[in-house]
C-alpha positions in Angstrom: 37.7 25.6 -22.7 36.1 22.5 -21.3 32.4 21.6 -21.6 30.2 21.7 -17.9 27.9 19.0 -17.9 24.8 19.4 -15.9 23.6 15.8 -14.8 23.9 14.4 -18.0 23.2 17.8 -20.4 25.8 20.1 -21.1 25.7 23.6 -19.9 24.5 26.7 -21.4 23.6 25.2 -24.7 19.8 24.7 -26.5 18.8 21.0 -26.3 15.7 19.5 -28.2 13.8 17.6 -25.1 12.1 15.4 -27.3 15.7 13.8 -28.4 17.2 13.2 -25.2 15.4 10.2 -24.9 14.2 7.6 -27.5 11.8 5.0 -27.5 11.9 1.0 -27.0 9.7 -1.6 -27.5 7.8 -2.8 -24.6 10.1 -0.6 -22.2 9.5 2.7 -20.2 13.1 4.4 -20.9 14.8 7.1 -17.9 16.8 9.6 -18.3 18.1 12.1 -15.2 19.0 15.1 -17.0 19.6 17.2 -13.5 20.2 16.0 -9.9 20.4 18.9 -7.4 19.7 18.4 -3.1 16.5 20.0 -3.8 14.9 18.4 -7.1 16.0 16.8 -9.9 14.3 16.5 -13.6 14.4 13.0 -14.9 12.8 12.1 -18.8 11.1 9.3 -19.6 9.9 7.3 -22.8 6.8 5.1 -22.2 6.0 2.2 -24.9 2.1 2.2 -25.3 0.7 -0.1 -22.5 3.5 0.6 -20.5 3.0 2.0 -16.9 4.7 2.9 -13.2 2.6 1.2 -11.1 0.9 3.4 -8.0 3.5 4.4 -5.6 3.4 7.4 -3.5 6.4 10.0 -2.7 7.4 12.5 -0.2 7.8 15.4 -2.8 5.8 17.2 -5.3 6.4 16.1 -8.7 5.5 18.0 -12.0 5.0 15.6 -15.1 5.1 17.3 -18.5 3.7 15.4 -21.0 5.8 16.2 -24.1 4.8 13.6 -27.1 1.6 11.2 -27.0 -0.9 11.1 -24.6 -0.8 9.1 -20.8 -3.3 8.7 -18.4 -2.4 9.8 -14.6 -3.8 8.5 -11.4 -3.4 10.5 -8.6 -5.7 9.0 -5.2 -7.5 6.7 -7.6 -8.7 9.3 -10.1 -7.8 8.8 -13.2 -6.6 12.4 -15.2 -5.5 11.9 -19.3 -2.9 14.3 -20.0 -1.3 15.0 -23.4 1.6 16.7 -25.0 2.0 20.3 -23.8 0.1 19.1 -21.4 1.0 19.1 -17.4 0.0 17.7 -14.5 1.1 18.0 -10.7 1.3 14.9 -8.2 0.7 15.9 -4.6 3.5 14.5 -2.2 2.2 11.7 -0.1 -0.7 10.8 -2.3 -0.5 7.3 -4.3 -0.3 8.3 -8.1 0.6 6.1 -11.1 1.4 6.6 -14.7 0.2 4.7 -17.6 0.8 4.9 -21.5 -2.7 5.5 -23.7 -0.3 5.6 -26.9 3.8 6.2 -26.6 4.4 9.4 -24.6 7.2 11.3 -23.3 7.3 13.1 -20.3 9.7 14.9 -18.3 9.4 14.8 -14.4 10.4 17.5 -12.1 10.9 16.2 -8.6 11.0 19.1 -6.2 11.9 18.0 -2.8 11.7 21.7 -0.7 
């Protein structure tokens, strides 16, 4: 029997989130773990300091903070977010992402 990858994970198997992606120095790190026509879910690694400057989208996008703690700014308010923490950014409106210590979040871009 062959294994089904999904995007980058394999199918129907436990994964620890938290290992799919590591850290680097002075780098944010990506991931796409899924990629379907209506949303895909992407993990990221974020070196304290780093950021993703303010850039806006046409979808809804779910960020859940898994390890550390980031601060979000979504139409120019600032929201800290921390892990097991989530926070939704509103299609159309400018939002950036920015690391208070390390973090790791997965991002769920839902595009219907």
């Amino acid at each position: 029997m062959s294994e089904k990858k999904v995007s980058g994970i394999p199918a129907a198997e436990v994964m620890a989130v938290q290992e799919l992606v590591e850290y680097q120095a002075g780098a944010v790190v990506s991931r796409q773990i899924v990629k379907r026509e209506k949303g895909n879910v992407t993990l990221f690694a974020f070196d304290a300091g780093q950021e993703l400057s303010e850039h806006t989208a046409p979808f809804d996008a779910l960020v859940h903070v898994i390890d550390g703690e980031a601060e979000i700014t979504i139409s120019g308010k600032p929201i800290r977010a921390k892990a097991g923490e989530m926070v939704l950014m509103p299609a159309n409106q400018p939002h950036g992402l920015k690391a208070i210590r390390r973090f790791k979040m997965v991002l769920t871009m839902i595009r219907a």
